[in-house]
N, C-alpha and C positions, 0 to 999 in steps of 0.2 A: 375488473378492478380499474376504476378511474382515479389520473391521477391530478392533484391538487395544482396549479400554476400559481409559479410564487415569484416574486422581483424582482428581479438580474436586471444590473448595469449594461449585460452584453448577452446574445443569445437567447436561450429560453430556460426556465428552469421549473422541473415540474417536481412533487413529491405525492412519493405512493406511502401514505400514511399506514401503520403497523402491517409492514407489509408478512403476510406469513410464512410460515415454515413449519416442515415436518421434522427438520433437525434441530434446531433453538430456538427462542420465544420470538415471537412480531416484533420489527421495529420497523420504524422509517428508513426509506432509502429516496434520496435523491438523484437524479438523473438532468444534469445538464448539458443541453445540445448547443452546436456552434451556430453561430450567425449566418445563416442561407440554409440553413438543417431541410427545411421545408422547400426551399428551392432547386435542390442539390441534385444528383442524377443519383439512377439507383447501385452506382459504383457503391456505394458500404463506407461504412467508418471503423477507425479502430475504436478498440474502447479500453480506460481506464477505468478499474475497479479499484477503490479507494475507503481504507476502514473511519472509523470515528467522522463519520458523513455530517455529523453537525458541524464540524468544525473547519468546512471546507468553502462553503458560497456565503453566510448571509453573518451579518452581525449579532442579530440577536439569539442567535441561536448558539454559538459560536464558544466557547471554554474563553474565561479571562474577554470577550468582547470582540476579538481580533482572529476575523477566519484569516486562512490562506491565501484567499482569495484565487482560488486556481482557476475559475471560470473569468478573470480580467487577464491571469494571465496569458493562459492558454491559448483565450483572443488573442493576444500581441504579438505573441510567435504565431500563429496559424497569419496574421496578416499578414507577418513578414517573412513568411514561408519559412521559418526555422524550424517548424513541425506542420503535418498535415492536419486535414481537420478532425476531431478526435469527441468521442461522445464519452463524458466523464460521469461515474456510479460511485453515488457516495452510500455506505450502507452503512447505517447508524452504528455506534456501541448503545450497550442497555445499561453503561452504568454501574450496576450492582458488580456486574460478574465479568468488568472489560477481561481482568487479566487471567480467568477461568479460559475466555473465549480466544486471549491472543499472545500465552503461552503456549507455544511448541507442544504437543501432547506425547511424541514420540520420547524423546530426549527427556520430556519430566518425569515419562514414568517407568525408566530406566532404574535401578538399585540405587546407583549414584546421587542421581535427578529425585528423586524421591527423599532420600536424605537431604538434599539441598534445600528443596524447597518448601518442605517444612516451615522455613523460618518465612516465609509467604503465602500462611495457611490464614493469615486474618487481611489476604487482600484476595482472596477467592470465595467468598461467601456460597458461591454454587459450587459444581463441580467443575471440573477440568474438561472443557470439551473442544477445542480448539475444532478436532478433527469431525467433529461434528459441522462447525461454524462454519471450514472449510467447505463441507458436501452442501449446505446451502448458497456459498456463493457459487461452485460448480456446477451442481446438479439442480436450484434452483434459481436461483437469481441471475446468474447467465442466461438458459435457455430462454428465460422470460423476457431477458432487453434482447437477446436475438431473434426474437418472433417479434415481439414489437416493435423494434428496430430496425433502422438499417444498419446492422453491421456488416463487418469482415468477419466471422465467428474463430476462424483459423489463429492455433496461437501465434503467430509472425503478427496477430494484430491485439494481442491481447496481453492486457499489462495490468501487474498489480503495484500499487505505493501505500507507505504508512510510515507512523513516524513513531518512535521511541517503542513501547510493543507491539503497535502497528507496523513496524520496520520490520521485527522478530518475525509476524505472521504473515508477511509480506515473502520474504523468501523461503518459508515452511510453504507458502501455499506453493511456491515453483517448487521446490524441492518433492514437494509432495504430489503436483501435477503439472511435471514438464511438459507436458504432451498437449495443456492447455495453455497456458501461461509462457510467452516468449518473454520478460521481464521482469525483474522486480525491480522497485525504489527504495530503498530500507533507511529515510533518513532517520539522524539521532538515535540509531538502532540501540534498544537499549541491552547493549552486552550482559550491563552486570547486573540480570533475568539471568543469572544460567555460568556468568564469566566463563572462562578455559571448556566446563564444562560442554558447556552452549557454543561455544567456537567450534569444538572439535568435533562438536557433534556431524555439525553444517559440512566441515572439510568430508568428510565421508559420504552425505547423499550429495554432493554436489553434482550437476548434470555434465554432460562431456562439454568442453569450450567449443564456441565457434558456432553457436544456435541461440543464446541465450544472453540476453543482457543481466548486469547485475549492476546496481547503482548503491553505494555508500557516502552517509557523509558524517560529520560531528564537529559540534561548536569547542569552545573553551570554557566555558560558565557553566557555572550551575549543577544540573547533570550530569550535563554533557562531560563534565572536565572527566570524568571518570574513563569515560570510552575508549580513548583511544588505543588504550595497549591492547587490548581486548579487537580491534580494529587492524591491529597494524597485525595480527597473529593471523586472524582472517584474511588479512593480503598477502601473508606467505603461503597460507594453503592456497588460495587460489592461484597463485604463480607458482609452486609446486605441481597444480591441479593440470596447468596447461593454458591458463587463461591472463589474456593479451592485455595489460593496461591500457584502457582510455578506448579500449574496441569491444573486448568481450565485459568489462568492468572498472567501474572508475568507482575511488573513494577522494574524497575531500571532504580538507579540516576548515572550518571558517574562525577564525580566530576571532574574540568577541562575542560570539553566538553565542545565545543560552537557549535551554532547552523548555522553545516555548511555539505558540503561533506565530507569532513577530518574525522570531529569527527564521521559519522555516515560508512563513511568505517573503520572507526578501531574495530567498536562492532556491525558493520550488521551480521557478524556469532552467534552473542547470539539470536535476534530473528529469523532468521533460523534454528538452532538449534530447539527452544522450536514451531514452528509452525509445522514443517515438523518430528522431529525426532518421534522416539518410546513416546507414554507414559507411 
């Protein structure tokens, strides 16, 4: 499988078009390397795995026109040493069936969860397979950028982010594979997928503190304005749970922020920072 080179401001950026799987349908994934990738010793890189991958490097690709732009930033801290240098996997959504593939499987099909989610049965047109989606990113799509790659394969180097049910799938996938995944970034998590429900669920698989990062955030607009109570519950369990603000888990509210690409490229460098940086 050869992959396509496409046009980055910074680094290199290549796509492996419909890439496959024996867990859910082909899509594209993107993989962007830092600037000396090619010059580098064969010390390894961490890597960031990151859901809805169009909407991460390029413009036209991008929801609304406006990626993330996580590959300018990424640059910026990597030159100024605020993160090390970091090889970033964008693995597409397919669209029809995002919220099939990046609701929680465990908790939705619970007696509860089940009754809940009902009322979000005409925004799953497939089925419910999160936990499927998951063993392609684990069991497929990792092993492949660690043979083609230079990584650190070890989770202390391995991190996953997403935003609003990308956030949701983002700590399902740690919850669900501590032992792979040393981080998640859950911004714009979208709680009210699940509300109380979906909270309480998370306080119970949560992994022991002191191994694991967790990163939350949510604006005031839009969406987002919903989030927070459902946020601020999640930060009692987790200080219940054992875990240290601003060391094992930081949430931050951005006042202004809506729940969009705009607002989540102007503060993607703060959970970058706090996943990847020094503790």
């Amino acid at each position: 499988m050869q992959p396509k080179p496409l046009t980055t401001t910074t680094g290199t950026l290549l796509r492996y078009e419909n890439f496959p799987s024996q867990a859910i349908p082909p899509r594209h994934v993107d993989i962007w390397l830092p600037a000396g990738y090619d010059a580098a010793s064969a010390a390894g890189y961490s890597v960031l795995y990151m859901h809805d991958g169009q909407n991460l490097f390029l413009t036209q690709n991008a929801y609304g026109g406006t990626p993330w732009a996580v590959d300018v930033e990424a640059s910026r801290l990597i030159e100024t040493g605020s993160i090390p240098p970091v090889i970033v996997v964008g693995a597409w959504n397919v669209g029809e069936n995002r919220w099939g593939e990046y609701l929680p499987q465990k908790p939705a099909e619970t007696a509860a969860g089940r009754e809940f989610f009902t009322r979000y049965a005409n925004r799953m047109p497939g089925e419910l397979c999160s936990d499927a989606y998951l063993r392609f990113l684990v069991e497929e799509l990792k092993p492949f950028v660690d043979q083609h790659y230079r990584t650190r394969p070890g989770q202390t180097d391995t991190f996953v982010m997403g935003s609003s049910m990308g956030g949701l799938i983002s700590l399902y996938a740690l919850t669900e594979y501590p032992q792979v995944f040393g981080g998640a970034g859950c911004v714009s998590t979208h709680w009210t997928a699940g509300e109380n429900l979906m909270v309480d669920y998370f306080a119970g698989v949560l992994p022991k503190p002191g191994v694991h990062r967790l990163y939350f955030d949510f604006g005031t607009e839009t969406l987002d304005a919903a989030y927070e109570p459902f946020q601020r519950r999640m930060d009692d369990h987790l200080r219940r749970a054992g875990y240290t603000a601003d060391q094992d888990w930081m949430t931050r509210k951005f006042e202004g922020h809506e729940h969009c690409e705009k607002s989540w490229r102007e503060r993607v460098h703060i959970p970058l920072m706090f996943l990847l940086g020094k503790r």
